[in-house]
N, C-alpha and C positions, 0 to 999 in steps of 0.2 A: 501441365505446362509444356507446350513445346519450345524449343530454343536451338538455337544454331551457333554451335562451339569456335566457328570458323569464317571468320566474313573483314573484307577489305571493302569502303567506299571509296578507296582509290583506285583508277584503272591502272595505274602503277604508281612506284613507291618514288617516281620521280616528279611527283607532280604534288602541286598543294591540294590539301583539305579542303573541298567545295561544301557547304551547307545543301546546297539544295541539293547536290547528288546523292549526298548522305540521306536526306526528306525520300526522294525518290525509290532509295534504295528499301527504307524502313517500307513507306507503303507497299512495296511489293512482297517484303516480306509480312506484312498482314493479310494479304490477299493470298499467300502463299499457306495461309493455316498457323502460320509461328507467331508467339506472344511475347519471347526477347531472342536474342544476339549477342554476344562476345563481340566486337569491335575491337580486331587482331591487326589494326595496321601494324607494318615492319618497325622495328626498335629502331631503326635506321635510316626511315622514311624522311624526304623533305621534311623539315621543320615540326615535327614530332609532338613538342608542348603545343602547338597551337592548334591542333586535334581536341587536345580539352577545354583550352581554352573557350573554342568556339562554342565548344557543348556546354560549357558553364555558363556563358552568356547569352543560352536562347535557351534551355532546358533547367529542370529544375532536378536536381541530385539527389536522391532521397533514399534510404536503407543503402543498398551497395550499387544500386544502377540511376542511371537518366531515366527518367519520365518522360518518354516522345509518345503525347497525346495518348497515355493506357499501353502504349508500349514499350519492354524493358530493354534498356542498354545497357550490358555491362561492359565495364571495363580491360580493356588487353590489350596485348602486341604478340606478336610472332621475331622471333629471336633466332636468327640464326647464330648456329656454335659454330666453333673451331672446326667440330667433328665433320662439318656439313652438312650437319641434319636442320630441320628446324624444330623450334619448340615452340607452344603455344601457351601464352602467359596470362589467364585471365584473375582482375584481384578487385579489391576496394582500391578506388581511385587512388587514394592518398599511398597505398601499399604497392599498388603497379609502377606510381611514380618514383617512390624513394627506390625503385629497384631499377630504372631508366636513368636514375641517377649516378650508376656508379660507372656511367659510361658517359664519354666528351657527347656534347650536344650532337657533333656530326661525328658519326661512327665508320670506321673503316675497316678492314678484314680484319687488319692485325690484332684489333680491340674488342673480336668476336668473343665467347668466355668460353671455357669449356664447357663439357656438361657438367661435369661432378659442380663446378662454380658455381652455376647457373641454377641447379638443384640445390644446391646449399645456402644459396641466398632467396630462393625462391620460398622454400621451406621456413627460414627465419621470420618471413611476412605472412605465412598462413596463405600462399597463394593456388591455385590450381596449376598443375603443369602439365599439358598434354603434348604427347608427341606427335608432330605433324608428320601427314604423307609419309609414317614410317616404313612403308615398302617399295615408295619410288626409289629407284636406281639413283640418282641427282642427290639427292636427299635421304640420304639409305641409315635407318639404326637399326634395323634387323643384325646385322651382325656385331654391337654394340656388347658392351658390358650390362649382363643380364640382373646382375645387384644395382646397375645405377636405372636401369630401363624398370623394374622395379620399384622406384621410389617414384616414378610419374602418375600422377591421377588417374592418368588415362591414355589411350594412343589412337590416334585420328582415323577414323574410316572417310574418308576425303569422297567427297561428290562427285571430284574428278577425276577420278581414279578409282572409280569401282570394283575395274579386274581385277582388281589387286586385292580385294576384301578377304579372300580367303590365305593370301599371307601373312594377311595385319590381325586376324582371327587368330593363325595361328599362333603368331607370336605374342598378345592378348593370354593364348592360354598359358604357352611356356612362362610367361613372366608373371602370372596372374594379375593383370592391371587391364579391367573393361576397358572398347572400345566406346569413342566418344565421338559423334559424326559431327561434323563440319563440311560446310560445301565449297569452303574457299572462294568463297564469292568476291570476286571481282568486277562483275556485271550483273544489272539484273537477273537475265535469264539465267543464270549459274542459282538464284537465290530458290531456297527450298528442297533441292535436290536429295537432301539431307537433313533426318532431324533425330532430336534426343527430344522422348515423349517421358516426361519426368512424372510421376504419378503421387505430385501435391503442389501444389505451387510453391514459387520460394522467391522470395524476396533481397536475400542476402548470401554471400560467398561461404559463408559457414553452411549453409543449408545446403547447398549446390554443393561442397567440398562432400559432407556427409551422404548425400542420397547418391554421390557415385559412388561412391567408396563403399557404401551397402547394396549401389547397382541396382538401390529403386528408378530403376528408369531404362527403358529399351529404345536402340534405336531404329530410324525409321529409312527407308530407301521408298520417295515417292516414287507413283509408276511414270515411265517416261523419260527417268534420272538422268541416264546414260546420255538420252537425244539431246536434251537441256544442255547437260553441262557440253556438248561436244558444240551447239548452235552459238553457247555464251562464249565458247571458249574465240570460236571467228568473229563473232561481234565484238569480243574483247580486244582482239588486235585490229579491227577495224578501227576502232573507236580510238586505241592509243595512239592509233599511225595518223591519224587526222587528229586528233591534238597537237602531235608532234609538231606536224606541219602548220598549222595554226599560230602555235610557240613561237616557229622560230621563222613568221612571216612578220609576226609582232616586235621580235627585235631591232 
C-alpha cells in the first residue's frame, strides 16, 4: 500500500474546504501510483469541522478512513506548537476530533499547545504523531528535547524539502523514530513526490501505528521529486494570488 502522510486540499489555510478540489486532488493522487492520504489540513484552518462534515455527506466512513471510489482517506490535521515546529496528526475520525476539541473553534497563537501537551493528549487517543518538515529552519525540532522527539511515530521527510533529507535522517537516527514521507501537498503537482510503500495493506490506524513502529514499510522519493515539488510550489502561489483576487472582487 502506498500512501502519503502529508497532503492539504487547500491551497491555504485561509480559504474554505472545496469538494471538487479535494476530487481533483485524490484523482491525481491515483494516477500518481498511491492508494490512501492523511488529509493534514491546519488545526487552525477556516472552518475546520466543516472539512468532515462535507466528507460525511458524500463519502462513506468505513474501518478508519473515507472511501473515495477504492481510495483511502484518513483522517488528520497539522498542528502547529508553541515551539514553532509543526506536528502531523493523523487518527480515527472520531479520536482526531475529540482532540481539535480541546481547542476554541478559531485558534490563535496564544492557544497553540506545547509539545509535551500535544504528545500527551495525542497518545491518550492512540493517534499517530509525526513531525513535520523537522529540519526547515521556520519550523525547526532538530534542536528539540530528544525524550519528547522520541515519543513521535515518526518524523517527516517533506517532498518539499528534500535537501534537507540527510538532516531529518539523521536525527531519525539519534532519536530512533523512522522517517515518514509526506509531500505537503498543497497543489496538484506537489502530489506524489513522496511515498511510504507499506508492505501489507491496512485498513485501520492500529495497523498503520504498528507497521511504523516495526518500520514495515520504506519510503519512496519518485524520480523528478525535486522538479515537481519546486513547478507545484509557483503554481501554488499562482493559484492563491488569483483566488485572492477573486475573493475580494466578490466582496
Amino acid at each position: 500500500m502506498y500512501m502519503d502522510f502529508h497532503c492539504h486540499t487547500k491551497i491555504s489555510k485561509k480559504f474554505e474546504f472545496e469538494l471538487d478540489r479535494f476530487k481533483r486532488i485524490i484523482k491525481t493522487a491515483k494516477k500518481n501510483g498511491l492508494d490512501a492520504i492523511a488529509l493534514t489540513e491546519h488545526f487552525h484552518t477556516v472552518n475546520f469541522y466543516n472539512i468532515y462534515k462535507t466528507l460525511d455527506q458524500n463519502y462513506e466512513y468505513k474501518d478508519d478512513y473515507y472511501d473515495v471510489d477504492g481510495f483511502k482517506v484518513f483522517c488528520g490535521m497539522e498542528v502547529d506548537i508553541k515551539e514553532k515546529g509543526h506536528i502531523i496528526i493523523v487518527g480515527r475520525k472520531e479520536d482526531l476530533l475529540d482532540l481539535r476539541g480541546l481547542f476554541p473553534e478559531v485558534i490563535t497563537e496564544k492557544e497553540f499547545p506545547t509539545l509535551e501537551y500535544l504528545i500527551a493528549e495525542a497518545e491518550k487517543r492512540n493517534l499517530i504523531k509525526v513531525g513535520a518538515h523537522p529540519a526547515k529552519r521556520s519550523k525547526y525540532l532538530v534542536d528539540m528535547d530528544p525524550s519528547l522527539l522520541n515519543r513521535l511515530d515518526g518524523l517527516g521527510l517533506n517532498g518539499k524539502a528534500l535537501n534537507l533529507k540527510d538532516e531529518v535522517a539523521a536525527l531519525s537516527k539519534r532519536v530512533n523514530v523512522p522517517m515518514v514521507a509526506g509531500s505537503d501537498t498543497h497543489h496538484v503537482l506537489h502530489m506524489g513526490t513522496v511515498k511510504n510503500r507499506f508492505y501489507a495493506e491496512h485498513d485501520t490506524i492500529a495497523g498503520i501505528k504498528k507497521a511504523i513502529a516495526n518500520r514495515e514499510f520504506e519510503t519512496v522519493i519518485t524520480k523528478g521529486a525535486k522538479l515537481k515539488a519546486a513547478a507545484g510550489q509557483v503554481a501554488k502561489k499562482i493559484a492563491k494570488r488569483f483566488k485572492e483576487l477573486k475573493e475580494s472582487q466578490a466582496v
